[in-house]
DSSP file (Angstrom, degrees, kcal/mol; ACC not computed):
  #  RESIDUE AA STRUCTURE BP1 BP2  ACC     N-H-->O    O-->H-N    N-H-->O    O-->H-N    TCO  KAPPA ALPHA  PHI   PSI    X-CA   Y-CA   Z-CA
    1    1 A X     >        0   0    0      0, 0.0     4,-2.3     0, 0.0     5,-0.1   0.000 360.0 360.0 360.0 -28.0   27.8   20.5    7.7
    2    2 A X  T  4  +     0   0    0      1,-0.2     4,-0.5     2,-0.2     0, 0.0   0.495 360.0  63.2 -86.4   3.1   28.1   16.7    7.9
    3    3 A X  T >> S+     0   0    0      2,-0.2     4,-1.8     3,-0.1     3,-1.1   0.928 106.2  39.7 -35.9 -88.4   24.5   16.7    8.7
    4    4 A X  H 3> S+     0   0    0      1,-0.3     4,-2.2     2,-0.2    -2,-0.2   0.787 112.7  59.1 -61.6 -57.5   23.5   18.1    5.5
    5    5 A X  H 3X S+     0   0    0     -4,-2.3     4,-2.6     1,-0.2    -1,-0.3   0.778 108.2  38.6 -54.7 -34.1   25.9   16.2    3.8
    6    6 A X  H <> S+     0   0    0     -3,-1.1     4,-3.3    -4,-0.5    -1,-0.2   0.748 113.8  58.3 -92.3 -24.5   24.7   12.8    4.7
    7    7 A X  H  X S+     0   0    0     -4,-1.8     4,-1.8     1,-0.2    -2,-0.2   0.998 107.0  49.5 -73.0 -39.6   20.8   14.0    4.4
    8    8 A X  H  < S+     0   0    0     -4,-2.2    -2,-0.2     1,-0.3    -1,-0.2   0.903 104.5  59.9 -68.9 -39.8   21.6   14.9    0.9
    9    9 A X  H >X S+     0   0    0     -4,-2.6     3,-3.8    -5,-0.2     4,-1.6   0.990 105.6  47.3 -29.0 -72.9   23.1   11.4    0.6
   10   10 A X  H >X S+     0   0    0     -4,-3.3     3,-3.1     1,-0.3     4,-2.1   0.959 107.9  53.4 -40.1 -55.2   19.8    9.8    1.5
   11   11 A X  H 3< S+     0   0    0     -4,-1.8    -1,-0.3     1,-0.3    -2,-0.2   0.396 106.6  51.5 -85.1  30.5   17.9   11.6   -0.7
   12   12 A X  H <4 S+     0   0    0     -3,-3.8    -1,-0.3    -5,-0.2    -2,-0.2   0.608 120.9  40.1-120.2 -31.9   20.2   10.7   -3.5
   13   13 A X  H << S-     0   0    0     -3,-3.1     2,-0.3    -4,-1.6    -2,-0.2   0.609 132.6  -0.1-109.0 -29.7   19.7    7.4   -2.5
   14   14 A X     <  -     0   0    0     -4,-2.1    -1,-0.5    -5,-0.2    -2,-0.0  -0.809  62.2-170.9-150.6 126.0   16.4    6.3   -1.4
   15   15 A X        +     0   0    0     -2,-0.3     2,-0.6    -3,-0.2    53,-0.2  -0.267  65.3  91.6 -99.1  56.5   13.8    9.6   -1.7
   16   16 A X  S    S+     0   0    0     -6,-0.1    48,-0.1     1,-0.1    -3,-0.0  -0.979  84.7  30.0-125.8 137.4   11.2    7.8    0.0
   17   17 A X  S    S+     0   0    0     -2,-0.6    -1,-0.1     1,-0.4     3,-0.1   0.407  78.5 146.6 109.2  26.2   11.4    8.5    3.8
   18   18 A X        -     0   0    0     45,-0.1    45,-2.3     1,-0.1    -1,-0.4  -0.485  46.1-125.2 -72.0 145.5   12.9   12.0    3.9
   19   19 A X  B  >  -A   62   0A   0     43,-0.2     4,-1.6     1,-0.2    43,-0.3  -0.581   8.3-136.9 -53.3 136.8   11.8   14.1    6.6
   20   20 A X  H  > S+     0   0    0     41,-1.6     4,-3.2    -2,-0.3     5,-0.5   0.967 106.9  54.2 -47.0 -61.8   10.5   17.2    5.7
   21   21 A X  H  > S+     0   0    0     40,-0.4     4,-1.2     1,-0.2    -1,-0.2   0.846 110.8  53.4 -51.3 -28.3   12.2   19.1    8.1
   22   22 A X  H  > S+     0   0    0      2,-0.2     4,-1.4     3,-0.1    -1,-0.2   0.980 104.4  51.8 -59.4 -59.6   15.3   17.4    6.6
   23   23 A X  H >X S+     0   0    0     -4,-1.6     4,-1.6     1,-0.2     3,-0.9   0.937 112.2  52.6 -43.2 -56.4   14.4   18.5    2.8
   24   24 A X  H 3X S+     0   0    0     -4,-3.2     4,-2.4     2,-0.2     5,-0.3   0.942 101.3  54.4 -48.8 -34.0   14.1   22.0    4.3
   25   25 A X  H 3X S+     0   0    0     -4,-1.2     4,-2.2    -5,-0.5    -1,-0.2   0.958 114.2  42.3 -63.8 -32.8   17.4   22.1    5.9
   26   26 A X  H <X S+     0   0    0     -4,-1.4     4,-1.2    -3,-0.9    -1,-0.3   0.873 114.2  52.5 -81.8 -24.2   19.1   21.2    2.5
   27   27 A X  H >X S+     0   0    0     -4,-1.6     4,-2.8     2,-0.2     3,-0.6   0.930 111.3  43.7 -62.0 -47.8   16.9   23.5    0.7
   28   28 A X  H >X S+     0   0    0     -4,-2.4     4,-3.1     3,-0.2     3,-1.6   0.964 109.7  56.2 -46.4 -79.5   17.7   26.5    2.9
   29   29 A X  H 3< S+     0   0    0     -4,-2.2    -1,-0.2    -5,-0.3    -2,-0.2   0.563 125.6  23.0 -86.4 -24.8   21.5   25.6    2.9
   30   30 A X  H << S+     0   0    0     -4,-1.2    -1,-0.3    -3,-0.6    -2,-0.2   0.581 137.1  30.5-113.6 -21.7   21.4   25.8   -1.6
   31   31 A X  H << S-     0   0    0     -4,-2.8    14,-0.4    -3,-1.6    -3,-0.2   0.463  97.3-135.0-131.8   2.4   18.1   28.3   -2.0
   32   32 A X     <  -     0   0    0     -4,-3.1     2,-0.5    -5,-0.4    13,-0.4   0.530  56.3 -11.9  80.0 125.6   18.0   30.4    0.8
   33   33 A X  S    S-     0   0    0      1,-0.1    -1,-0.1    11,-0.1    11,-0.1  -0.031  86.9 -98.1 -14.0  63.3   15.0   31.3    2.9
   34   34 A X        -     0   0    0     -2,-0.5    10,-0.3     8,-0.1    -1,-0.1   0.732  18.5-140.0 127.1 114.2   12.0   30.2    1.3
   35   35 A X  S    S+     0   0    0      8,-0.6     2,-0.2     2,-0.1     9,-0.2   0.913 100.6  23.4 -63.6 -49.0    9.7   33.2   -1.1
   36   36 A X        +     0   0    0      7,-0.7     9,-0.0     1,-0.1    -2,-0.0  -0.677  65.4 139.6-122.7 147.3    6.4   31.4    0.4
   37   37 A X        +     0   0    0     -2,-0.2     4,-0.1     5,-0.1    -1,-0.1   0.085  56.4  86.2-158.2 -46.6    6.3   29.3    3.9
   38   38 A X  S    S+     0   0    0      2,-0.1     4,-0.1     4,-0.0    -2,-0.0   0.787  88.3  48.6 -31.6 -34.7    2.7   30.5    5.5
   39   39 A X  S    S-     0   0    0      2,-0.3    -3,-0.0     1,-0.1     0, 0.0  -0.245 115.9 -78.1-103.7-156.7    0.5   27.9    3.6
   40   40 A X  S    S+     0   0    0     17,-0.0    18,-0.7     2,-0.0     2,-0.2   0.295 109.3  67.1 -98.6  24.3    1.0   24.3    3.4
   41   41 A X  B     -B   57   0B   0     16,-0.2    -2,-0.3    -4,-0.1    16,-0.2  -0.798  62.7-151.6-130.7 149.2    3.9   24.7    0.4
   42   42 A X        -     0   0    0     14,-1.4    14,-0.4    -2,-0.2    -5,-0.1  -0.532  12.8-161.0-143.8 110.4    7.2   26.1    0.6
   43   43 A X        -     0   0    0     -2,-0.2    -7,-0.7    12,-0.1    -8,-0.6  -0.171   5.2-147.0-106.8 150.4    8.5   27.5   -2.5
   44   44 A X        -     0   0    0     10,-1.9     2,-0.4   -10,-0.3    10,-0.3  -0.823  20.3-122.8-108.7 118.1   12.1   28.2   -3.2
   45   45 A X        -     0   0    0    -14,-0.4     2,-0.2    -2,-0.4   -11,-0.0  -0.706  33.4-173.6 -72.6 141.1   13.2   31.0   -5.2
   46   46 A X        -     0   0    0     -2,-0.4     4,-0.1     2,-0.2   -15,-0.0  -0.648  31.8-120.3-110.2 165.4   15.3   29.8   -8.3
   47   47 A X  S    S+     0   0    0     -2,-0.2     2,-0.2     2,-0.1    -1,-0.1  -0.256  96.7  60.2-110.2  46.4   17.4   32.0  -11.2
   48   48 A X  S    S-     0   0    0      2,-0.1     2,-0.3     4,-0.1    -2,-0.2  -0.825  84.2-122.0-116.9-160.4   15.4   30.4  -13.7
   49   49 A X  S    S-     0   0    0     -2,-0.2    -2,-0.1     2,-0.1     2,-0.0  -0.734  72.4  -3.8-115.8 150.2   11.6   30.1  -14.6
   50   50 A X  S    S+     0   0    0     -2,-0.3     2,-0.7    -4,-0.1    -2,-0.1  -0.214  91.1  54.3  71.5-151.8   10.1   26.9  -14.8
   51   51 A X  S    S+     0   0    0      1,-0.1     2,-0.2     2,-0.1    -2,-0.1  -0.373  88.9  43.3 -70.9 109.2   11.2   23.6  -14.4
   52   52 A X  S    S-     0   0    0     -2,-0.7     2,-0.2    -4,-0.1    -4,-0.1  -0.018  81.0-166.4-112.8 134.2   12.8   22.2  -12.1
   53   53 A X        -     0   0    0     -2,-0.2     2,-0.7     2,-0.1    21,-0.2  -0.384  26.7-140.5 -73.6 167.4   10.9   23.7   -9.4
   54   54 A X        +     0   0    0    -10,-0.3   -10,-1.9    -2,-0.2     2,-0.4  -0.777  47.4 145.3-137.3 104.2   11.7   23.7   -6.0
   55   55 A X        -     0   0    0     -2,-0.7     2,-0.3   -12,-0.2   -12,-0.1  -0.909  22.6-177.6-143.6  91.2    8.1   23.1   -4.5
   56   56 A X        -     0   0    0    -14,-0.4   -14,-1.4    -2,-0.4     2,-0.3  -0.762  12.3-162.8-123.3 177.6    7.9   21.1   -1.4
   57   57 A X  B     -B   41   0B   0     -2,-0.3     7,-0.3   -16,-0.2     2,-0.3  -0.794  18.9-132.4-151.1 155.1    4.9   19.8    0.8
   58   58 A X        -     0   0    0    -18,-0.7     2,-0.3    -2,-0.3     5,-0.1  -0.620  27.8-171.8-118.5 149.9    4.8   18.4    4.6
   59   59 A X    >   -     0   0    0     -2,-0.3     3,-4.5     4,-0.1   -39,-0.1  -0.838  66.3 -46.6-164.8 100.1    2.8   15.3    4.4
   60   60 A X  T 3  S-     0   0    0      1,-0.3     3,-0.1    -2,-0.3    -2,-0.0   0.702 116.5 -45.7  47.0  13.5    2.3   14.1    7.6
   61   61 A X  T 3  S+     0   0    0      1,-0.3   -41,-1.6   -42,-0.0   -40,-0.4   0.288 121.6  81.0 128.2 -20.1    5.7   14.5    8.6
   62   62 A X  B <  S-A   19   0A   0     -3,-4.5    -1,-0.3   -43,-0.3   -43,-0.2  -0.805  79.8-107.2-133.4 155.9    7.7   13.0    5.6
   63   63 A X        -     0   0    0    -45,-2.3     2,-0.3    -2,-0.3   -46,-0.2  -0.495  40.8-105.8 -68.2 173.1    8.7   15.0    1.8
   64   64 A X     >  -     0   0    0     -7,-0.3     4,-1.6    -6,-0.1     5,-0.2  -0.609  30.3-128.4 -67.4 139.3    6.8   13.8   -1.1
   65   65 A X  H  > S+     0   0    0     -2,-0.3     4,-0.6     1,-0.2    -1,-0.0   0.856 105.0  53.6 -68.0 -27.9    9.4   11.6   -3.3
   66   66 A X  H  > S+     0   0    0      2,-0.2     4,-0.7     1,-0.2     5,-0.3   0.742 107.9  48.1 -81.4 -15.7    8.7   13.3   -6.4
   67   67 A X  H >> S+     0   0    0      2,-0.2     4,-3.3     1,-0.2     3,-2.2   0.956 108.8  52.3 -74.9 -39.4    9.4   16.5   -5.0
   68   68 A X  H 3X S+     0   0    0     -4,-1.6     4,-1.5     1,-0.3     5,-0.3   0.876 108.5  56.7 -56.9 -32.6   12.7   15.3   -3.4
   69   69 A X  H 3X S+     0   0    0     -4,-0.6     4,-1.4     1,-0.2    -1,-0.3   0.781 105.5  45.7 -83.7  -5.9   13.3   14.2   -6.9
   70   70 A X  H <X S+     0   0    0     -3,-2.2     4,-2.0    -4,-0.7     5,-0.3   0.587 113.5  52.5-113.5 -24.0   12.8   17.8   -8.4
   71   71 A X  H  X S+     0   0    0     -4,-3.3     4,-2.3    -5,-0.3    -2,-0.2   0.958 107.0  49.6 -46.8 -51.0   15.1   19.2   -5.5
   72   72 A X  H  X>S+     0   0    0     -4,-1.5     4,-3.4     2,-0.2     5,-0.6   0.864 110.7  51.6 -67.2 -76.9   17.5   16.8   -6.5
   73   73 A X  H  X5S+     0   0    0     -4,-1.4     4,-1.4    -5,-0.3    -1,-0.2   0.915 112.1  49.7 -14.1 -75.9   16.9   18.2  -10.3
   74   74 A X  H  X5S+     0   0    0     -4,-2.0     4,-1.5     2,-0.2     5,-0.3   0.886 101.4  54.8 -62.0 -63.2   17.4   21.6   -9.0
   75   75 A X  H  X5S+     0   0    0     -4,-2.3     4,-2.1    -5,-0.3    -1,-0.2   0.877 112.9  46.1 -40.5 -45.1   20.7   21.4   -7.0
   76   76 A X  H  X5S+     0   0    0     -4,-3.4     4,-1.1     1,-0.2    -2,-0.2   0.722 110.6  51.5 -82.9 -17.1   22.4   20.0  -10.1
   77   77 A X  H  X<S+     0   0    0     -4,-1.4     4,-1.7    -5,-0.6    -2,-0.2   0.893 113.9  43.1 -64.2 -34.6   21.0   22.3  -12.1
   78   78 A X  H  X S+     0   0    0     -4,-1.5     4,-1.2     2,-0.2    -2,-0.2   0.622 108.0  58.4 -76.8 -38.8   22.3   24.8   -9.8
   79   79 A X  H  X S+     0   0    0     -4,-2.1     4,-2.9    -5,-0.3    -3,-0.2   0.957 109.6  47.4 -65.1 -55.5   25.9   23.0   -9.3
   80   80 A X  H >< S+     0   0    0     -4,-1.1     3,-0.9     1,-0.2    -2,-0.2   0.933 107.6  55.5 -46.7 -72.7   26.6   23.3  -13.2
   81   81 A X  H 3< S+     0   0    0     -4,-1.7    -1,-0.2     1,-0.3    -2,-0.2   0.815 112.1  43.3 -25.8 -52.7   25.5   27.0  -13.2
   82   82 A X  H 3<        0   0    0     -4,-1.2    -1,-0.3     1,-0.3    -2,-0.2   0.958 360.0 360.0 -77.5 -32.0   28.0   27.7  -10.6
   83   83 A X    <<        0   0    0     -4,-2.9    -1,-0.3    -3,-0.9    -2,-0.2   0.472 360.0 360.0 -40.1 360.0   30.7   25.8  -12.1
């Protein structure tokens, strides 16, 4: 868990140099196994429609930063809801 905690940290903090494999591990741990993974996207299912999406891409090893920023989005969208 302190894992998770401290990547979510980063990406709170710098989103430029995220792993990918990192982004997943917090995406799995808040959205759950992933609707799509087979192609070169792996989409999140959300309980709402639209924006923020949770739409992320491998590039070469590292997230995209604007997607980390829509992650970012999403989880606090997600934190209120449960509150």
């Amino acid at each position: 868990m302190a894992k998770f905690l401290e990547i979510l940290e980063l990406m709170r903090n710098n989103p430029k140099g995220i792993r990918f494999n990192d982004l997943c591990k917090v995406c799995d741990e808040y959205f759950g196994d992933p609707r799509q993974s087979g192609s070169s996207h792996r989409v999140y299912k959300t309980p709402w429609q639209g924006d923020p999406r949770v739409n992320i891409q491998n590039s070469k090893g590292k997230a995209k930063p604007y997607q980390i920023k829509q992650v970012l989005q999403a989880i606090d969208r997600l934190e209120v809801q449960n509150d």
